[in-house]
N, C-alpha and C positions, 0 to 999 in steps of 0.2 A: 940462313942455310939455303942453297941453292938445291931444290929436287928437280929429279929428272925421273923419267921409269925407270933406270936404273937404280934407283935409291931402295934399299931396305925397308921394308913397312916401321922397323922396328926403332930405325932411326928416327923417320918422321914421326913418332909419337915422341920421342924423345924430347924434339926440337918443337913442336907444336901439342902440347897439353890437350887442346881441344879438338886434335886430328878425328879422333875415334867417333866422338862426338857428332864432329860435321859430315865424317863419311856413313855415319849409321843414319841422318837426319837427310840426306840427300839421295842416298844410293844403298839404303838396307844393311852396309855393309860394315862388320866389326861388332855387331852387338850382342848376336847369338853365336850359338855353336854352326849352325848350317850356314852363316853369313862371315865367318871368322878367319882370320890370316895370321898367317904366324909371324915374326919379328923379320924370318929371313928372308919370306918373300918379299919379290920387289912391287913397286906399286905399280909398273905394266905389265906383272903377270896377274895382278888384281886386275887390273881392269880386263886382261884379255881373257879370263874365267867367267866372267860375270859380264856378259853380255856383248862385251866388247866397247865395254866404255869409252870414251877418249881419254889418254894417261893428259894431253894438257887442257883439257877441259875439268878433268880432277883437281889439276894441281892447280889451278887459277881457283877452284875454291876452296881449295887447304887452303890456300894463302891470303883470300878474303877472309876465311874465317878467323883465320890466327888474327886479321886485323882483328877485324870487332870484337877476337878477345881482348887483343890487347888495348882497345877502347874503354875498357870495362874495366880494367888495373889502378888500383890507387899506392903508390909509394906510402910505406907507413909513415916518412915525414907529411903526406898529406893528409893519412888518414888521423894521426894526430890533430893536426891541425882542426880538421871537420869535427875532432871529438871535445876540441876547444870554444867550440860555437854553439848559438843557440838558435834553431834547434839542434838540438845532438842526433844525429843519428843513431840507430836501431845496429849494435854493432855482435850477430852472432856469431858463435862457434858452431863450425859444422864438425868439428872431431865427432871421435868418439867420447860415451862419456865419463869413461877412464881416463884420456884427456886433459878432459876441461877440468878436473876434479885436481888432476894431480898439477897443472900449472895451464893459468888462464892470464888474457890480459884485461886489464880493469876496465868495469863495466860491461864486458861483456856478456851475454846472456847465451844458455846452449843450446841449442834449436833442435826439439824435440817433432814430430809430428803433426801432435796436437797444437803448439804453439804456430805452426809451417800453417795450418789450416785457420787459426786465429789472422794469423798476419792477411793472410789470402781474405779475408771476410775482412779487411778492414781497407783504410785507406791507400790507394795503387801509387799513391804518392811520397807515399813515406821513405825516407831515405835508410836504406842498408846496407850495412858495409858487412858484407860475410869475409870470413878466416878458418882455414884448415893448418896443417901444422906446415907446409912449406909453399903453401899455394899451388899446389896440381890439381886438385878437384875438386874445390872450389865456385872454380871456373862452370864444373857441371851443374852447381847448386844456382849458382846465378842466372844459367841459362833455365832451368827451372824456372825461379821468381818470372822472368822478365817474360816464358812463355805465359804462366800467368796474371798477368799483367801487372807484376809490382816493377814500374819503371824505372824508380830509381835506386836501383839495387846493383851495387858494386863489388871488385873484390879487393881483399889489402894482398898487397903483390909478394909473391915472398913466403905470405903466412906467419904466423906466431914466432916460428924462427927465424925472418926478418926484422921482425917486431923485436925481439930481442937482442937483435945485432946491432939495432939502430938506433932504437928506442926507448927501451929497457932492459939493461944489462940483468938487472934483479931476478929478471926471467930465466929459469934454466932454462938451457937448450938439451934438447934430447934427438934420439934417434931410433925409429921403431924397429923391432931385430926382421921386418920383412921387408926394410927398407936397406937393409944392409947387406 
């Protein structure tokens, strides 16, 4: 996707998962009510609100950041693959846990708080592979671990309804009614 200040806030979240993310982490912006934009504005009336940012000094880090998301992404053929090996990675569910309850993929574990702060207290080395239901946020639970400092902490790209398009059919697919 090519952005320009002309572009829609609402598309760029669209097309970059982790827009909100990197603009709340850089520049305050998208994460509360007093720092928040709506879909329609553009991203050079965001910047020219709020201090007068430069729209391509913005856009060069939406589009580093979407890299390093996209650095982070593992194809459920990979993430198979890694659940093949020994060691296994640490493969949680970040749904809800209505969820993971009602259809999970094997071996996965549902990452609770209390388990969030276990993980954190142990080895920064341990490999994780987190999943939500289509891989949009995720991406946020990751950058989580990695702030602190579980390194090797990945996402399956896609989410659980990847996993079941590609991987395992056995898997329902479903569809949240706020998704719809």
């Amino acid at each position: 996707m090519t952005i320009t200040p002309e572009t829609p806030m609402g598309e760029i979240l669209d097309a970059l998962p982790g827009a909100r993310r990197a603009l709340f982490a850089r520049y305050h912006l998208g994460g509360c009510q007093s720092c928040g934009f709506s879909p329609n504005e553009t991203l050079g009336s965001l910047c020219m609100r709020n201090a007068g940012i430069d729209p391509d000094e913005m856009i060069q880090h939406l589009q580093a950041a979407h890299a390093h998301d996209q650095a982070l992404l593992l194809s459920p053929t990979q993430v198979r693959n890694l659940l093949q090996q020994s060691p296994t990675p640490l493969l949680l569910d970040c749904r809800t846990r209505e969820e993971h309850d009602a259809v999970r993929i094997e071996r996965s574990e549902f990452l609770t708080q209390e388990f969030q702060q276990q993980l954190f207290a142990n080895d920064p080395d341990q490999a994780i592979i987190l999943y939500d239901h289509q891989g949009k946020h995720a991406l946020d639970t990751c950058a989580w671990f990695l702030g602190h400092g579980m390194k090797n902490t990945r996402v399956l790209n896609g989410g659980i309804d990847a996993w079941s398009r590609e991987i395992d059919s056995s898997l329902p697919r479903y569809q949240l009614e706020l998704e719809a």
